[in-house]
N, C-alpha and C positions, 0 to 999 in steps of 0.2 A: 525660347530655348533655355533650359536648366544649366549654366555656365558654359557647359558643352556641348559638342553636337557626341561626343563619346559619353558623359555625364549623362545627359538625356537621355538616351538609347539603354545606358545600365539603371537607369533610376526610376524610369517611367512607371513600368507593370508595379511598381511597391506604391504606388498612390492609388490604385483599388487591392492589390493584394499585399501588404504590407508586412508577412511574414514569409514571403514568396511560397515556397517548397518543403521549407522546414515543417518536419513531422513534431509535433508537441500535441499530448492527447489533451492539450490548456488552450491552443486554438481555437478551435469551434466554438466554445464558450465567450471568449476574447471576442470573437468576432459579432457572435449576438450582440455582446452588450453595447460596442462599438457601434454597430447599427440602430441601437435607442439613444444614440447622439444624434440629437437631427436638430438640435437647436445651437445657430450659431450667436456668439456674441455681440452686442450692440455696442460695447465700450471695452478697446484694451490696448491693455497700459503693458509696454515691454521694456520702457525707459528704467521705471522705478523698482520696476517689480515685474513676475509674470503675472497678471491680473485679468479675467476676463469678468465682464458682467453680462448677466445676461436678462434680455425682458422680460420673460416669460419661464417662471422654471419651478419645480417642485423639488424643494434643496436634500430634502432627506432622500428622493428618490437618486438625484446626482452624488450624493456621498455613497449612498448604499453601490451606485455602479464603480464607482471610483474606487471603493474598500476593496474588489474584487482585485484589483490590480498590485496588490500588495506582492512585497515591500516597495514600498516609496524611498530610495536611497537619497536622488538629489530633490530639490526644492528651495522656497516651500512653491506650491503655488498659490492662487486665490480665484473663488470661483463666487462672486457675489460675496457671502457673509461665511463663504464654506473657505478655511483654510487646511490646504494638503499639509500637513506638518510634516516635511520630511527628515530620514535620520540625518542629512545633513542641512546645516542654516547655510547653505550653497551664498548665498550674500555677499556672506564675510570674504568666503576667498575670490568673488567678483569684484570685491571694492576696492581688495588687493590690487587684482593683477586693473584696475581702470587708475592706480596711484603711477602703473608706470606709463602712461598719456598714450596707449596702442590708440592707434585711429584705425576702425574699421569701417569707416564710411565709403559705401560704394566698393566695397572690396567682396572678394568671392573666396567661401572660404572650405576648408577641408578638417572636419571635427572628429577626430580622429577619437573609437573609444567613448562615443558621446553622454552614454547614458540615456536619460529619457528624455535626453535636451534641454534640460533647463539654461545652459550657457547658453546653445544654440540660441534660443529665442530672445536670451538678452544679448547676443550680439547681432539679431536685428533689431533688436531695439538703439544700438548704438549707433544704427546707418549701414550697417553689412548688406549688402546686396544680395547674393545668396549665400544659403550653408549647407554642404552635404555632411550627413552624419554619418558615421560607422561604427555600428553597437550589433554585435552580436547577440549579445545577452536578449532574448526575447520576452521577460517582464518589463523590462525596458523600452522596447518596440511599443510593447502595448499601452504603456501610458504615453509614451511620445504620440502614437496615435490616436489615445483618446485627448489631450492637449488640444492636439492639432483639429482635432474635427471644430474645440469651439473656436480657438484661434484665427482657423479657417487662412495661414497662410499659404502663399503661391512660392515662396522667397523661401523654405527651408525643404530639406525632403531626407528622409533614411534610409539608409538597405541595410538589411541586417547582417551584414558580416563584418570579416575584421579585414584591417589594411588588406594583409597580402592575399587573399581573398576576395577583392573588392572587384575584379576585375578592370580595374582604372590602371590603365597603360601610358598615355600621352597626353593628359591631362595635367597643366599647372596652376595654383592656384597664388593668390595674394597672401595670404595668411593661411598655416599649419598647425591647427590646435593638438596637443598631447597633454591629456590634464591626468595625474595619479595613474600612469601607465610603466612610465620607464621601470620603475623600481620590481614590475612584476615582468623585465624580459629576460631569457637566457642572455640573450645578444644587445645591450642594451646600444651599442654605439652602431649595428645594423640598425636600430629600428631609426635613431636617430639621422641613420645616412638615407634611410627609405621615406621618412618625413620630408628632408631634404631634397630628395627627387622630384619631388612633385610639389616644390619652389620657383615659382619666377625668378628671374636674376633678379627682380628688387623686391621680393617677396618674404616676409618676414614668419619665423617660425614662435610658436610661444610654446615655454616647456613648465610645468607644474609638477613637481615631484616633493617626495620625503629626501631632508637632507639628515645624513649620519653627521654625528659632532668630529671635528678637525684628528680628533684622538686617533679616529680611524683609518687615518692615510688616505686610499685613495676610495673605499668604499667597506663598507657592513657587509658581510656575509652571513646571513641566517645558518643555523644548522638545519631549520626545519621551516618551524614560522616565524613571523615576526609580526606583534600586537594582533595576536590569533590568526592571521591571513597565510593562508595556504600560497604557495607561488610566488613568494618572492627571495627573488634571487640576488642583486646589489641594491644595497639604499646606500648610494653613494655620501660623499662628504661634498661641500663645498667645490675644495681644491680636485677632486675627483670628476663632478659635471665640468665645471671649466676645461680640463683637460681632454674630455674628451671634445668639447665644442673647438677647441685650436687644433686637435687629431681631424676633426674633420673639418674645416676650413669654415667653423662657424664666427662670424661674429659676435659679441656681446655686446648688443646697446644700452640692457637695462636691464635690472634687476631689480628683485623686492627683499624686504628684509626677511631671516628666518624666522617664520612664528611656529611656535609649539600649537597644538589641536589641544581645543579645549572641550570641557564636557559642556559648552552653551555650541561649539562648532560642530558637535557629533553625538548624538545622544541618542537613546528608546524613545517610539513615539509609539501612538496608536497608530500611524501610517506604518512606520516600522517596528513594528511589536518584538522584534527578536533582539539575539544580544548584538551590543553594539560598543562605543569607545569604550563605556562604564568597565567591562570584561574585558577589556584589552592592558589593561594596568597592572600593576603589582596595588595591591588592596594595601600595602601597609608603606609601600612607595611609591608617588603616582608619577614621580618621574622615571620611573620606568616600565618596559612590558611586564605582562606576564613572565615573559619568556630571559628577561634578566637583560634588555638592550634598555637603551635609551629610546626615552619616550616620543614619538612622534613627532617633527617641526615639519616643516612645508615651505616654500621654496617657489618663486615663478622666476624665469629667464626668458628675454626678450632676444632674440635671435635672427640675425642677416646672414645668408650664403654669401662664401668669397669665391667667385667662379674665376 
């Protein structure tokens, strides 16, 4: 059983149909090429890296299928000598949040927002027992899918929607990932009381967001965008997440410190060929956006419910 006997029963049919019902005329094609994965790998590494090797392969033929799936946002991954260069070096803010000593061993976890799982998979490389993911976003689906064919685990699985959507009702898990989410919700202290739902009493939440500088009181309000991204609505401050983690009966065990996003953390690749951090600046001040805020920092919080 996949965590749950509820889990299982909403998760199952996405391990042959992996885009369920959703209409996308990019589908059909997804799915051919997904069916020229037929080779699984003989060596992989999720500790260090996402790494698969494999014995028998034609690497130009595996790029050319892989290119299809563009953009590549998180990463990287490595596929023998073939590295996915994604726009994010996703690494960096893993080594981050493994400074504040989360133990996800044997734990079952809930990856809220996942992307195309690159965390996913290195938190079973850390000992995680299982991980369900929730990524609507369906070019995401689809390299999480092509991933997983070479990967070939039983321990992670995805359905494509979003939280409250997910149709997961009575389901708690050990750990609640929200990585680069809050800052795009109207309701930011709902989402974080709806994370919180689907907590064990000693269940631990991790939160990853953009912090605004102290200047700000209790959060940034965009007028429009901020560092070119459509939809977001509070990039709180510091003093701001705190608050609302004691509004809602969170604990705080541990935190990391604010790093600023760099152009080696977020950059154009050939995986993602489009604009990226680089366009997100003022060209003549790079500590700030475009759009005249302060420039990007980042932020993890390690989090216990007080029931």
């Amino acid at each position: 059983m996949f965590i749950s006997k509820e889990i299982e029963e909403l998760s199952i049919d996405y391990l042959s149909k992996p885009f369920g019902d959703k209409k996308d005329k990019r589908v059909e094609r997804w799915l051919d090429l997904l069916n020229q994965l037929n080779t699984q790998a003989e060596i992989v590494n999720l500790k260090d890296e996402v790494r698969v090797d494999l014995s028998t392969i034609d690497i130009e033929e595996i790029e050319s299928i892989f290119l299809e799936f563009l953009p590549w946002r998180k990463g990287p991954f490595r596929i023998n000598d073939l590295l996915i260069d994604s726009e994010w070096n996703s690494d960096l803010k893993w080594k981050r949040l493994q400074a504040l000593k989360v133990n996800l061993k044997n734990k079952s976890i809930l990856d809220v927002g996942s992307g195309n799982g690159y965390y996913a998979f290195r938190m079973l490389g850390m000992g995680a027992k299982q991980v369900l993911c929730l990524e609507p976003n369906l070019v995401h689906v689809s390299q999480f899918t092509a991933i997983n064919k070479l990967v070939d685990s039983k321990k992670v699985r995805m359905i494509p929607e979003r939280l409250e959507s997910s149709g997961i009702k009575q389901t708690e898990f050990d750990c609640v990932f929200s990585m680069g989410l809050l800052y795009h919700q109207r309701n930011p202290q709902e989402h974080l009381q709806n994370l919180k739902d689907f907590l064990k009493s000693d269940g631990q939440m991790i939160i990853e967001t953009i912090i605004a500088p102290d200047s700000y009181g209790i959060a940034l309000e965009p007028v429009d965008r901020y560092a070119s991204m459509p939809n977001v609505h509070f990039v709180h401050t510091d003093l701001g997440c705190k608050s609302m983690f004691e509004d809602l009966k969170l604990d705080l065990v541990s935190e990391s410190d604010t790093v600023p996003t760099s152009h080696l953390e977020q950059r154009k690749t050939k995986w993602m060929p489009f604009k990226s951090f680089e366009s997100a600046l003022d060209q003549d001040n790079q500590s700030l956006t475009i759009e005249g805020y302060p420039a990007p920092s980042r932020k993890f919080y390690l989090l216990e419910p007080k029931f």
